[in-house]
C-alpha angles and dihedrals in degrees: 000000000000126000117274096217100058116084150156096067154058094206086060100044095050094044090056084054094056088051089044090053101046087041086058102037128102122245136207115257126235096219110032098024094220124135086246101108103115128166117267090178148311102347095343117116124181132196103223085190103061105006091254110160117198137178110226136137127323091245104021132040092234122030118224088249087050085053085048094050095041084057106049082041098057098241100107 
């Protein structure tokens, strides 16, 4: 559900709510491989599985350039 506070759109409702989604998903872990990476605050992303702690971005777990550098580095 979209924020109270923000009006006079539509466009701006729908696009907090797409924040709002990839802040509160879980995300796969690098070590264990499990779906158990949530967001502890702003660019710190924990594992609750197995006590992995990891720096990303402040909404998503990986940034689009991240993405970019894991692949011309061969991890991705």
């Amino acid at each position: 559900m979209a924020n109270k506070s923000i009006r006079y759109g539509v466009s701006l409702r729908k696009r907090e709510e797409a924040v709002v989604r990839q802040q509160k998903a879980r995300y796969k872990c690098a070590s264990c491989g499990k779906l158990a990476v949530r967001r502890q605050g702003t660019g710190i992303w924990h594992c609750y599985y197995c006590n992995a702690t990891y720096a990303g971005g402040a909404y998503t777990f990986k940034t689009a350039a991240g993405e970019i550098v894991d692949k011309l580095l061969g991890r991705g």
